[in-house]
TIRO-189130 format. One record per residue: x, y, z of N, C-alpha, C, O in turn. Coordinates in steps of 0.05 Angstrom, whole numbers, plus 5000, padded with zeros to 4 digits. Layout:
BEGIN
XYZXYZXYZXYZ ...
This chain:
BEGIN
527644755196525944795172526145085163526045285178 526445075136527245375126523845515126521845395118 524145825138522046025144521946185118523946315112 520046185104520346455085519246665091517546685109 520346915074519347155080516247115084514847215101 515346955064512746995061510646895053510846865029 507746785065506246495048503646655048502546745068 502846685020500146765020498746535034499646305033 496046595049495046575062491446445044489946595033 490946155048489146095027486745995061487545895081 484246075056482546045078480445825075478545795091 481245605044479345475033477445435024476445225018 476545715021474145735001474545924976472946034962 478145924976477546074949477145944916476546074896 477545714918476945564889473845504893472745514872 472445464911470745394906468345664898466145624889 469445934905468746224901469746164868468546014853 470546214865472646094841470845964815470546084794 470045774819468445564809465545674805463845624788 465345794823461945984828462046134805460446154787 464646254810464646524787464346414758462646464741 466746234759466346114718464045994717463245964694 462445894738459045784723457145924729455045804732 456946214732455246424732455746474701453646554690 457446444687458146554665459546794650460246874628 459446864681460447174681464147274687464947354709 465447244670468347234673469847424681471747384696 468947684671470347964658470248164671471048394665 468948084696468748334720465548464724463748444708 465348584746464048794753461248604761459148724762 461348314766459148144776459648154803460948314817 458247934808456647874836460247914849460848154851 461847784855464147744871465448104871465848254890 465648124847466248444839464348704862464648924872 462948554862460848794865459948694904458748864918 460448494913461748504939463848544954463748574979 465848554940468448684955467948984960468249104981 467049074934466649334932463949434951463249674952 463249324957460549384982461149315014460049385035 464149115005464449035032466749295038466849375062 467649375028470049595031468149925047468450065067 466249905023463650225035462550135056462350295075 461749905057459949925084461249845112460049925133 464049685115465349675136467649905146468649955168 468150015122470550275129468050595121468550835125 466650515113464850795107465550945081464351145072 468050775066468450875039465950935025463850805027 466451205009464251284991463951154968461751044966 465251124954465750924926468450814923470650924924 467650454916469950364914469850214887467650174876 472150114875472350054846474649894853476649974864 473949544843475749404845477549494820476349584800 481049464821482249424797484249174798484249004816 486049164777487948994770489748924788490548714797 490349174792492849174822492249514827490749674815 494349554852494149714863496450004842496350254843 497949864830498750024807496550184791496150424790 495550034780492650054765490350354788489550564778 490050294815489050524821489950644826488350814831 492150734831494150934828494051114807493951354807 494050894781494151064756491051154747490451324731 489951044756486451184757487151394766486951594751 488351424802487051634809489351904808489352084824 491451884782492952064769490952204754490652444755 489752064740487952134710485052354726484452594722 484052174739481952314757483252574765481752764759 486152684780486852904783488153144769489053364775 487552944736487953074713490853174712491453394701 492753004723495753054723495753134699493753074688 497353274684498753354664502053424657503753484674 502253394638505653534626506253724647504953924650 507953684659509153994680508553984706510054104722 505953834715505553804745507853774755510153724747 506253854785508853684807506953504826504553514834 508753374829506953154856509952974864511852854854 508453064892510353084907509352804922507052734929 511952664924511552304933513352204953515052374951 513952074968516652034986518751814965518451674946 520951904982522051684955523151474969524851334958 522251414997521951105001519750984996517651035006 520150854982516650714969516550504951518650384945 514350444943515350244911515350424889514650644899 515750454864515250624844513050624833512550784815 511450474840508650544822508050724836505950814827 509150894864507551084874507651294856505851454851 510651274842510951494829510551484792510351644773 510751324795510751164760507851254755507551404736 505651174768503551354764503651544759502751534736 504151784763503851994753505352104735504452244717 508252014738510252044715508951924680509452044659 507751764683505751644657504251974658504452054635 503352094668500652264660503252534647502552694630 506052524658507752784644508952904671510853054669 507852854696508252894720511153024726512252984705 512753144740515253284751515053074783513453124800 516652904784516052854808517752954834519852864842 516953084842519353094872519052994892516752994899 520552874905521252644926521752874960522953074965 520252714973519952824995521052585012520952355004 522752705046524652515057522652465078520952615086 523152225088521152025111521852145140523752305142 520752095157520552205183522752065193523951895180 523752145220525152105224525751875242528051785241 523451745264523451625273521151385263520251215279 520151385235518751175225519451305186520751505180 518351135169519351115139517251335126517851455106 514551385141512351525130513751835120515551945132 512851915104513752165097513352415117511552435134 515452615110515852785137514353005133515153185119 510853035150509253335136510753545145509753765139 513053575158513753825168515553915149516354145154 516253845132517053815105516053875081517753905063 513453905075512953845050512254155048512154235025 511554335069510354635051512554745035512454915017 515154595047517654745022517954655004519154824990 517554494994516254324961514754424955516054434934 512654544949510654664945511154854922513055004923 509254854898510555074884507555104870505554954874 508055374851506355394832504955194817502655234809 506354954812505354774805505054524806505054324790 504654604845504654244852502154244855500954424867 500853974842498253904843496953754860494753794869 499553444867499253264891500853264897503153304890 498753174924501852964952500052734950497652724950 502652464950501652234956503252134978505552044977 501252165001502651975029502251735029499851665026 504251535033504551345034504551275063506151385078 501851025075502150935097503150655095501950445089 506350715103508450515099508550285129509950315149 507050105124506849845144504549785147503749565152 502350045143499650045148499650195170497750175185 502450425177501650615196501450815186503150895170 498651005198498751235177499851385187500351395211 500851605159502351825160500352075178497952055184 501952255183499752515191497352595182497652835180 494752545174493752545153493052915158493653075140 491553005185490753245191493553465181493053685171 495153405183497353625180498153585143499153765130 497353315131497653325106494353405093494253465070 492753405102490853535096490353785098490253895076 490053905112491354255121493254355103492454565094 494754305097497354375081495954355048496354535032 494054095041492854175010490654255014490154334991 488154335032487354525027487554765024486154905010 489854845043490755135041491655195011491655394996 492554925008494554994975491954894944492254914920 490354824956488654664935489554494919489754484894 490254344937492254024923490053854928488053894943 490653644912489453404915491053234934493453274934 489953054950491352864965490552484955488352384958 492252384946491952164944493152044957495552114959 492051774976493651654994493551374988491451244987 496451254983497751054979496850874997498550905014 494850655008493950565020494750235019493650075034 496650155001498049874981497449735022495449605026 498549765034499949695047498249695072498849535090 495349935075493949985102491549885102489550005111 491549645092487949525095487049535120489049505134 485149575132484249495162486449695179487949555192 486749875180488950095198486950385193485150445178 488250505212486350775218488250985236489750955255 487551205223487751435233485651675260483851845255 486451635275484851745292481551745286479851925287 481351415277478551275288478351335251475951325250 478851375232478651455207480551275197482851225205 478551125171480050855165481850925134480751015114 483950885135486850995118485250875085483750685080 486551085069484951035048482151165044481051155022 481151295066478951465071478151795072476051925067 481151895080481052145077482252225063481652455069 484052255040484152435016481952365001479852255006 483052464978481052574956480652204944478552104935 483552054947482551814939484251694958485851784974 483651454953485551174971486250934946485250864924 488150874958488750634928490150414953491550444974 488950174937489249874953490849734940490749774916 492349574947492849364937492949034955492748984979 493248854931491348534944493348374929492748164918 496248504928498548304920499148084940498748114964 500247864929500447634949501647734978500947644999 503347914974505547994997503148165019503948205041 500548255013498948335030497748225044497747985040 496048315072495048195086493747985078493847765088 491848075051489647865032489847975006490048215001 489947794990491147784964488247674947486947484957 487547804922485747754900487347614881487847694858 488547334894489747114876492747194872493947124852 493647334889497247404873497247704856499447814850 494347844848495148044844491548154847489448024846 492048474850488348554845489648844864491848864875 487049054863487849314879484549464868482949454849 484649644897481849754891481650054899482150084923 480950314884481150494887478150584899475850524891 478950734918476350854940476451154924478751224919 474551304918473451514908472051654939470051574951 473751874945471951984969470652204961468252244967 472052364945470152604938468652564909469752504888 464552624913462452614901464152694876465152494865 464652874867464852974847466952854823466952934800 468452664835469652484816468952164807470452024794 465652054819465351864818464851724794465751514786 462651964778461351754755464551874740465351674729 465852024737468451964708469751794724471351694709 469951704746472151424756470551164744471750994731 468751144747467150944733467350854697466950654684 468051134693468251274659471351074660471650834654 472151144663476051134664475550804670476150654651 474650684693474950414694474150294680475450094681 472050274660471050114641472650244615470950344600 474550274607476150384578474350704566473650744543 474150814580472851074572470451044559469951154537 468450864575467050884562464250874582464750754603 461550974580459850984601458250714605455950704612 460250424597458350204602456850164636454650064640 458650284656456850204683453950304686452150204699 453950584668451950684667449650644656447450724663 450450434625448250234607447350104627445050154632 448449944642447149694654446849664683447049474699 446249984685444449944706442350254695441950474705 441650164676438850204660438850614648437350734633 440850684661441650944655442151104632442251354631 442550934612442151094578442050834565442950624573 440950874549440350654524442050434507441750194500 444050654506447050494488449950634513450350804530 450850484504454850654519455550644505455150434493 457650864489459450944472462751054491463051064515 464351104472467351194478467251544482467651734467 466451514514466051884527468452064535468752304532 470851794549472851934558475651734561475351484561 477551824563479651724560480151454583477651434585 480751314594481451004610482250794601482850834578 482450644606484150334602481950114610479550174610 483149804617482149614627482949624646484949494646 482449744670482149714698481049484707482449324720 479449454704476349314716477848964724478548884701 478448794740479948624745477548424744475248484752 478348154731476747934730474847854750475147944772 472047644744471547664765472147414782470747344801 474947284772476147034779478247174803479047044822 478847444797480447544816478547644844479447674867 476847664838474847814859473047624880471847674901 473247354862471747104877474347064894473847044918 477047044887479246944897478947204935479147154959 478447434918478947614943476347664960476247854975 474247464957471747544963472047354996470947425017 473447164992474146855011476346995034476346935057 477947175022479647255045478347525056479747645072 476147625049475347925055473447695091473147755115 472747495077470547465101471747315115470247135123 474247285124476147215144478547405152480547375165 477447585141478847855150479747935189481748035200 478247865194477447885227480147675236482147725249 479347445224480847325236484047285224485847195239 484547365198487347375195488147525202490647505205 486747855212488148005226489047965261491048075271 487547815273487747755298490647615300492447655316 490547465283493147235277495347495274496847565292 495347595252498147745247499247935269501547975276 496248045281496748275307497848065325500048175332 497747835337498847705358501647635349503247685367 502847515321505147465316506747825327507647915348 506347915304507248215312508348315341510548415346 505348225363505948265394508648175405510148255424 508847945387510647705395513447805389515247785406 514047915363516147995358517248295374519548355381 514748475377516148715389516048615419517248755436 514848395427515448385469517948255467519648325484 518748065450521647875451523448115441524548195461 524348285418526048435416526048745432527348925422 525048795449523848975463526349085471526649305462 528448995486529748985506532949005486535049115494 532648925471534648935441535149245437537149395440 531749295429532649585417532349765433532949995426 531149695463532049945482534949985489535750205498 536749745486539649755490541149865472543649825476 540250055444540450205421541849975395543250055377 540949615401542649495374540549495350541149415328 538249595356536249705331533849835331532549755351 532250035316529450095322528149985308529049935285 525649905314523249805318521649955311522150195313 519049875301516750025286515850145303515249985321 515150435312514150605324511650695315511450795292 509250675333506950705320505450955348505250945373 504751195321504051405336501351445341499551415325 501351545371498851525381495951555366494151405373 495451755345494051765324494251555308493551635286 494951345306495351035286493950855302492950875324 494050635283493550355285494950235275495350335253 496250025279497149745269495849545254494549395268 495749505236494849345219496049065216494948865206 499549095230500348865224502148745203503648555203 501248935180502448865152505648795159506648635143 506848855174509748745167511048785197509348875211 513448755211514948775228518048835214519048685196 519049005222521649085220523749215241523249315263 526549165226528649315245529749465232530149415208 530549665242532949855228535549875238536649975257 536049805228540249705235541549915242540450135238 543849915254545750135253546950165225546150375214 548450035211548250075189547849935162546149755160 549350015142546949815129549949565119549249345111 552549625122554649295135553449125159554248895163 551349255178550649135197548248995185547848755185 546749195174544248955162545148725135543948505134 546148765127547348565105549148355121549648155107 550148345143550348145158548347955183548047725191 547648165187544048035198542147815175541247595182 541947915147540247795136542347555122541547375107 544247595128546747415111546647175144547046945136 546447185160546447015189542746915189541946705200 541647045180538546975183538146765162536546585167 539746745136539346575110541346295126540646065123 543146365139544646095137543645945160544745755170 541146075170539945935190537045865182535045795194 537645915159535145805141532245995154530645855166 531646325154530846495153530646645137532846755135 528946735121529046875098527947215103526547355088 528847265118529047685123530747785097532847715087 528648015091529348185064529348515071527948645087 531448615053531348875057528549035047526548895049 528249195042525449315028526649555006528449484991 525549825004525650004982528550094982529950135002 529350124951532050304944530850624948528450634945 531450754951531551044947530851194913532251264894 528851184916527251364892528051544874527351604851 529751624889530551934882534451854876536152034874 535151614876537251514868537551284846539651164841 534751234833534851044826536151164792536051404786 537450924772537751044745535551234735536251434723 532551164739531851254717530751554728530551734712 530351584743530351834762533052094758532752334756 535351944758538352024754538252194726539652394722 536052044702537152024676534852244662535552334640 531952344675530852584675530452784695528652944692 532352784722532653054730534953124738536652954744 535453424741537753594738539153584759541553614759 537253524788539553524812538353274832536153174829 539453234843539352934863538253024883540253084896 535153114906535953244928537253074951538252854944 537353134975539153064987536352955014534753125022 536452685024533952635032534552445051533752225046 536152475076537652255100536552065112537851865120 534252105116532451975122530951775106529951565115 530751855085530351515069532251435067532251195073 534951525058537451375054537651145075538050905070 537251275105537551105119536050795117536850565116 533050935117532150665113532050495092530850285095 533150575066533250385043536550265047537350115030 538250325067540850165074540350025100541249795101 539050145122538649905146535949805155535449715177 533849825129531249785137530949345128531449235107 530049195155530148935151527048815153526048855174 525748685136523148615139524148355143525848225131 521948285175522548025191519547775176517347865169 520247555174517647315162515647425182515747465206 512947505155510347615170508347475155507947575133 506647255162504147165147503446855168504846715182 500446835160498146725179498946515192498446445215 500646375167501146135177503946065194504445825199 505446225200507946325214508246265239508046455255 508745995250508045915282509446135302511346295297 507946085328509646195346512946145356514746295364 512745965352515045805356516845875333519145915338 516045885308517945985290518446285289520046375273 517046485307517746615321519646815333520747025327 519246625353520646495381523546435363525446585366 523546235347526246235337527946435323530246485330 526846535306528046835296528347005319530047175314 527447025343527747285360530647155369532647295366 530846885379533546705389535846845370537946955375 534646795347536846835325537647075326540147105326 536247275326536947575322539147585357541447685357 538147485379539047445396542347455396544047625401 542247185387544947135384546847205370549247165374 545347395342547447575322547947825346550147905353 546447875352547748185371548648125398550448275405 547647915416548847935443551247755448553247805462 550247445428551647165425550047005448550546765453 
């Protein structure tokens, strides 16, 4: 039976969350379902303010605006990633420069970044790529000294933590995303930006409702709301929020599930990649595992294109993950020089994402590890 990469994960109460929502009457966001995710996020991770959005694109590009990117910035991003890390800010006029991934995991390299640094870099956005976090203390240190903002790319680190500090928590912001391919998904798409520092809350609120101070009308705070400041439609249905309200309170247990598949794949290939035919996700002592994904990194990337070409004809569906940022056309087509970045290269040519989601038997497993088995030993 053919394995796919990937099955969102339904816990059976999300239509009937669903159904709640369209006969409350209330369609358009920021109700009852809205306004529990967003309480369930502050009060179990200690987030200060959270704001459901559309997707995780969407807080991203909030929390550009919030850092008042402008024409000429720099912000500095890894360029293994997806592009909305960087497409965000590029929308605000942004300069982006691409910073290269560590060397023994994809997270961006802090030992790296004070030479990027310029007159007018504004951000760093670390990406915690699997849901392992990046350095956060050594990328924090580095923008206070510089008075950067730090936004952290969090798409990917629901439920993961940094030395007991839950990812998405310590910069200036955190941005979520609840696309199907995530642990838990707000219906196939949704994302929610955490506000850590006081002083950007009520204009994030401003920005999420189309620039305008409606959160503030209705909860009894001025009389009328008018058009105060610049934002969009952020604010995500509240058909998306009932959808993500059903997987937030089985959270416990779809993570238990993914952490044991996971176990399963690094104790069966264990012995693979100590014999050097691939590495394996390395998770540093300051991390947590979240689970979000399992991968290998090939020797090269003719070796991984025959791995995932032997995994399909065995009816296995393993996919490569990110191109290189900083190689892509449209990157090529507004800046002057290419830098030179080995370390993502590597992993956007031998990086392999193995089938990761709830419903994924052991046994189907068990069979992919056989399989990988037999491409490298026979």
């Amino acid at each position: 039976m053919f394995i796919p990469f990937n099955k969102p994960f339904l816990t059976g109460k999300e239509a009937h969350y669903m159904y709640q929502a369209v006969y409350t009457g209330k369609l358009s966001g920021n109700g009852v379902f809205t306004k529990r995710c967003q309480q369930f996020f502050e009060e179990r991770y200690g987030l200060r303010k959270c704001l459901m959005t559309t997707s995780g694109t969407d807080a991203l590009e909030m929390a550009a605006i919030l850092c008042d990117v402008r024409p000429g910035d720099e912000v500095i991003v890894p360029s293994y990633t997806f592009v909305s890390t960087a497409l965000a800010f590029v929308r605000q006029g942004a300069k982006i420069v691409f910073a290269d991934s560590c060397e023994d995991n994809p997270n961006i390299d802090p030992g790296k970044l004070e030479a990027l640094i310029t007159e007018r870099t504004k951000v760093i956005v670390p990406v915690h790529y699997a849901g392992v976090a990046c350095d956060m203390d050594v990328i924090m240190d580095i923008a206070d000294r510089h008075h950067l903002f730090v936004v952290e790319d969090a798409a990917q680190a629901i439920d993961s933590y940094y030395k007991g500090r839950p990812l998405g928590g310590i910069g200036h912001f955190g941005c979520f995303s609840f696309h199907e391919t995530k642990n838990v998904t707000a219906g196939g798409e949704g994302g929610l930006l955490a506000i850590n520092d006081e002083r950007f809350i009520r204009r994030a609120e401003i920005i999420w409702e189309k620039g305008t101070n409606r959160a503030e009308f209705f909860r009894g705070m001025v009389n009328k709301y008018g058009w105060v400041d610049t934002g969009s439609s952020f604010l995500p249905s509240e058909i998306n929020s009932a959808f993500l309200w059903a997987q937030l309170e089985s959270l416990t247990e779809i993570q238990a599930c993914r952490k044991a598949l996971w176990k399963q794949y690094h104790e069966g290939l264990k012995d693979l990649a100590e014999s050097g035919y691939f590495q394996m996700p390395v998770i540093p002592g300051y991390a947590t595992n979240n689970a979000h994904m399992f991968y290998l990194v090939c020797r090269s990337l003719e070796e991984r294109t025959r791995l995932i070409a032997f995994l399909k004809e065995n009816e296995v569906n393993a996919v490569f993950h990110y191109l290189s940022l900083h190689k892509s056309d449209y990157y090529r087509s507004i800046s002057e020089s290419i830098p030179d970045l080995p370390n993502c290269d590597r992993y956007a040519d031998c990086l392999v994402r193995l089938p990761m989601f709830f419903d994924l038997k052991t046994e189907e497993v068990g069979r992919i590890i056989d399989l990988i088995r037999k491409f490298y030993v026979g």
